[in-house]
One Martini backbone bead per residue (centre of mass of N, CA, C, O) as a GRO file, in nm:
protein
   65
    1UNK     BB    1   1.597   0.215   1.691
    2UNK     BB    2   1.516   0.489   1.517
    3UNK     BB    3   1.398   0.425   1.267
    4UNK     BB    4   1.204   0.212   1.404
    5UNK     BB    5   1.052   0.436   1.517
    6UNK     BB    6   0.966   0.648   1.282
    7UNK     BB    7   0.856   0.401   1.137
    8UNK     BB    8   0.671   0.209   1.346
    9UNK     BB    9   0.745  -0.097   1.238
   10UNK     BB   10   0.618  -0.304   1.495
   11UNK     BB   11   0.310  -0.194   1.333
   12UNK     BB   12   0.294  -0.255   1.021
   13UNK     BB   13   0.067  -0.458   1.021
   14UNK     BB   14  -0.166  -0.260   1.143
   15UNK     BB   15  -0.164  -0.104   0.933
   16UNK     BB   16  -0.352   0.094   0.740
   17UNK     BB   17  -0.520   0.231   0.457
   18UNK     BB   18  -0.676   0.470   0.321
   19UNK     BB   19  -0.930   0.459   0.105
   20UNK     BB   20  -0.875   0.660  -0.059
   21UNK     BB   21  -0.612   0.530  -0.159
   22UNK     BB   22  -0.708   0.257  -0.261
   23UNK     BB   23  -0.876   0.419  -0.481
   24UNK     BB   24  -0.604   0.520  -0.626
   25UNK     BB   25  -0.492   0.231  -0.578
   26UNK     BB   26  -0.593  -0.042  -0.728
   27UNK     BB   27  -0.632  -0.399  -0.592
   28UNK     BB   28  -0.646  -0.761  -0.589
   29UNK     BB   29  -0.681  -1.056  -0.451
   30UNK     BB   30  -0.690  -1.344  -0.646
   31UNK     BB   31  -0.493  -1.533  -0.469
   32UNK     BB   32  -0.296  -1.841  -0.459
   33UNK     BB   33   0.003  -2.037  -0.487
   34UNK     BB   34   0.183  -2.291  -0.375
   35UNK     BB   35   0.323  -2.087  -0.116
   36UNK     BB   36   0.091  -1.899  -0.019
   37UNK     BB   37   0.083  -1.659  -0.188
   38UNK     BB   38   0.006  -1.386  -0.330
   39UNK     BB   39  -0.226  -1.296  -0.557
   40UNK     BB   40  -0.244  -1.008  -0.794
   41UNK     BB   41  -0.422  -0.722  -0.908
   42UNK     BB   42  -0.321  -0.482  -1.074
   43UNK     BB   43  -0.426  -0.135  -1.230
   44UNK     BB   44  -0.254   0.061  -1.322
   45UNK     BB   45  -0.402   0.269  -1.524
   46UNK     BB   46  -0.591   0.319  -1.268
   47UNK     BB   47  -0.396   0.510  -1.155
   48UNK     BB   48  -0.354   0.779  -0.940
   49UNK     BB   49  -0.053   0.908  -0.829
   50UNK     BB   50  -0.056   1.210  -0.834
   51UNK     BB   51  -0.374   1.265  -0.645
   52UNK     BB   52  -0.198   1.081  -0.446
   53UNK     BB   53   0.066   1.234  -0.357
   54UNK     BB   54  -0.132   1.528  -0.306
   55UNK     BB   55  -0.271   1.410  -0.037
   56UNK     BB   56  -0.034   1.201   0.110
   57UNK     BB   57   0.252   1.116  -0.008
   58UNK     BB   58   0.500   0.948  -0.057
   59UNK     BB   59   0.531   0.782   0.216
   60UNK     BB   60   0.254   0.672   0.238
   61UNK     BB   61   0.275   0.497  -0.077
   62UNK     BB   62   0.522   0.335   0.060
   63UNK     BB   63   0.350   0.210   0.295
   64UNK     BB   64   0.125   0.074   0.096
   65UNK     BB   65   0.334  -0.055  -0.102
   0.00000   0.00000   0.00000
């Protein structure tokens, strides 16, 4: 399938997001539930979206979150 090309789909497990990306958009797994699922702590606040957005732009920022 076409989109299943452009977006690279078969390889999305191994994708890693670039550092700066990571640090302008912190989280960290802080645990599992009972369901073996992650437990996050994102702390939107200290996001910085915009200058996440204009390094990187939106397509990046929705492939890492």
């Amino acid at each position: 399938m076409k989109w299943r090309e452009e977006g690279d789909i078969d390889n999305i497990k191994l994708w890693e997001a670039p550092q700066d990306l990571k640090d302008l958009l912190p989280e960290q797994v802080i645990g599992f539930d009972h369901t073996n699922s992650p437990v996050l702590l994102i702390l939107f606040g200290k996001w910085d979206l915009k200058k996440a957005e204009q390094e990187f732009g939106q397509d990046m920022i929705l492939r890492c979150k």
